[in-house]
C-alpha positions as CSV (number, residue, x, y, z in Angstrom):
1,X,-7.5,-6.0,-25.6
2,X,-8.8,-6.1,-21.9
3,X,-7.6,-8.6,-19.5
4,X,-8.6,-9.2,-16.2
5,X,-8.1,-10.6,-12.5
6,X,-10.6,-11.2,-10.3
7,X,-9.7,-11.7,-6.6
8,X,-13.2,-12.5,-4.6
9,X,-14.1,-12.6,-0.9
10,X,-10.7,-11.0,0.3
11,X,-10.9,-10.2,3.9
12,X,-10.1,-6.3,3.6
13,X,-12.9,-3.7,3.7
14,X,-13.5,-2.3,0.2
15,X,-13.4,1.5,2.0
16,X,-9.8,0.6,3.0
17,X,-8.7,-1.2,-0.7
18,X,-9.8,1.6,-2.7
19,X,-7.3,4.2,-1.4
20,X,-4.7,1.6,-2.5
21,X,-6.4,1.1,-5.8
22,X,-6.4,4.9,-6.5
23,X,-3.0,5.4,-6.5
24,X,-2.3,2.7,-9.1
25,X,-4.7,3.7,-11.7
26,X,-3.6,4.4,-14.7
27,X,0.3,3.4,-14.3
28,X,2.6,1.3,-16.0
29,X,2.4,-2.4,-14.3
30,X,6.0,-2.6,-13.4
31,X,5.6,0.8,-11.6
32,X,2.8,0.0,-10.0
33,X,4.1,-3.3,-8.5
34,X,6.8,-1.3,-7.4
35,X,4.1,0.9,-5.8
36,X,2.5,-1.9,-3.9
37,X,5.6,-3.4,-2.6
38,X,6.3,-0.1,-0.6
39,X,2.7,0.8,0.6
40,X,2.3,0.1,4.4
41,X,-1.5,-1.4,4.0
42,X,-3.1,-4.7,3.9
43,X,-4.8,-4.4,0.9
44,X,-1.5,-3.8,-0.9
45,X,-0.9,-7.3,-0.5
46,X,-3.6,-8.4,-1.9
47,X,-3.4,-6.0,-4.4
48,X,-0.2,-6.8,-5.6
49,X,-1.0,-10.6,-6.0
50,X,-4.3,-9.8,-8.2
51,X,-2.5,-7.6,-10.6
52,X,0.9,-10.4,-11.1
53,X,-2.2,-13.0,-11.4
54,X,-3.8,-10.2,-14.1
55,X,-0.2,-9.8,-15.9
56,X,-0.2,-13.3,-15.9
57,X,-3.1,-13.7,-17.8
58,X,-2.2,-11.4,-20.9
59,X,1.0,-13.0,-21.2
60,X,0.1,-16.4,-21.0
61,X,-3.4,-16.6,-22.1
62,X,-3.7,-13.6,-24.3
63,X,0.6,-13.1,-25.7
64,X,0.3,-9.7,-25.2
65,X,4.0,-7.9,-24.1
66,X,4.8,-7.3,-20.7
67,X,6.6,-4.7,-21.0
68,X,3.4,-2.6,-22.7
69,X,1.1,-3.0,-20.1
70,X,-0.6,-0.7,-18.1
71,X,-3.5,-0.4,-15.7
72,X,-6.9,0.6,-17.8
73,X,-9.2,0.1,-14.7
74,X,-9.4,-1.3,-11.1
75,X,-11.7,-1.3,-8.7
76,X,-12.7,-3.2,-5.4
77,X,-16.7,-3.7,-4.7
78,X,-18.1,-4.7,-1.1
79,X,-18.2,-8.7,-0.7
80,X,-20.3,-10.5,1.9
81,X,-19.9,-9.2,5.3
82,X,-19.2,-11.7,8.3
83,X,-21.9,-10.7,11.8
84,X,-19.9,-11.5,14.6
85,X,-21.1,-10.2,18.2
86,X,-19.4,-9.1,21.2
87,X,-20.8,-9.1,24.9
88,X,-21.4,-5.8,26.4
89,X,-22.6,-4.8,29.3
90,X,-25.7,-6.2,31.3
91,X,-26.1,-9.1,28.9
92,X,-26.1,-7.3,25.7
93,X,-24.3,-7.8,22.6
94,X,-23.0,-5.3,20.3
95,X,-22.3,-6.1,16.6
96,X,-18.7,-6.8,14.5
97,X,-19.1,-6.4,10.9
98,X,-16.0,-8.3,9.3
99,X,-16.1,-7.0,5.7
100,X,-14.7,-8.5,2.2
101,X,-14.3,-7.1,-0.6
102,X,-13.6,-8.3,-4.4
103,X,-10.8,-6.6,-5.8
104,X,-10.9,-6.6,-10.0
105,X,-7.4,-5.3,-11.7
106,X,-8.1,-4.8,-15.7
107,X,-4.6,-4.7,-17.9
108,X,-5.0,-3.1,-21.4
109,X,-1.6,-3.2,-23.8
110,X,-0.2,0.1,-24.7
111,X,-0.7,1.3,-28.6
């Protein structure tokens, strides 16, 4: 059985979560909170508080073990993007894209 978390409109560019995402694919949940805690990145914070939420789900919700899951998929797709502007020179403005991202974590039980 699948279960999943779902953290939308988290204020970390989807470019910059993926190479967090990456490394925990696949793993053991326990190892890859371990993972998380050491990572020097935004997006492992966030990270890490999707995938307890996910865990939390299969326990609670679904009474699958904790100590059998594992990471079956996650993945982080682009959110809406904030347009903020910044004066330049001679009256002109250049553009600040202030990107989000929604970060899905999908916990399967071991066999």
């Amino acid at each position: 059985m699948d279960v999943k978390a779902i953290s939308k409109t988290q204020r970390v560019t989807s470019r910059k979560a993926r190479l967090v995402l990456d490394e925990i694919r696949g793993l053991d949940v326990d190892h890859a909170a371990a993972i998380l805690k050491y990572v020097p990145n935004n997006a492992a914070k966030i990270i890490g508080k999707t995938l307890k939420s996910a865990v939390a789900n299969a326990t609670n919700n679904h009474q699958l073990d904790e100590e059998k899951l594992y990471i079956s998929a996650c993945y982080a797709d682009e959110g809406v993007t904030m347009k903020r502007f910044r004066p330049r020179a001679k009256g002109s403005a250049a553009p600040i894209m202030k990107r989000t991202s929604h970060i899905t974590i999908v916990v399967s039980e071991r066999v």
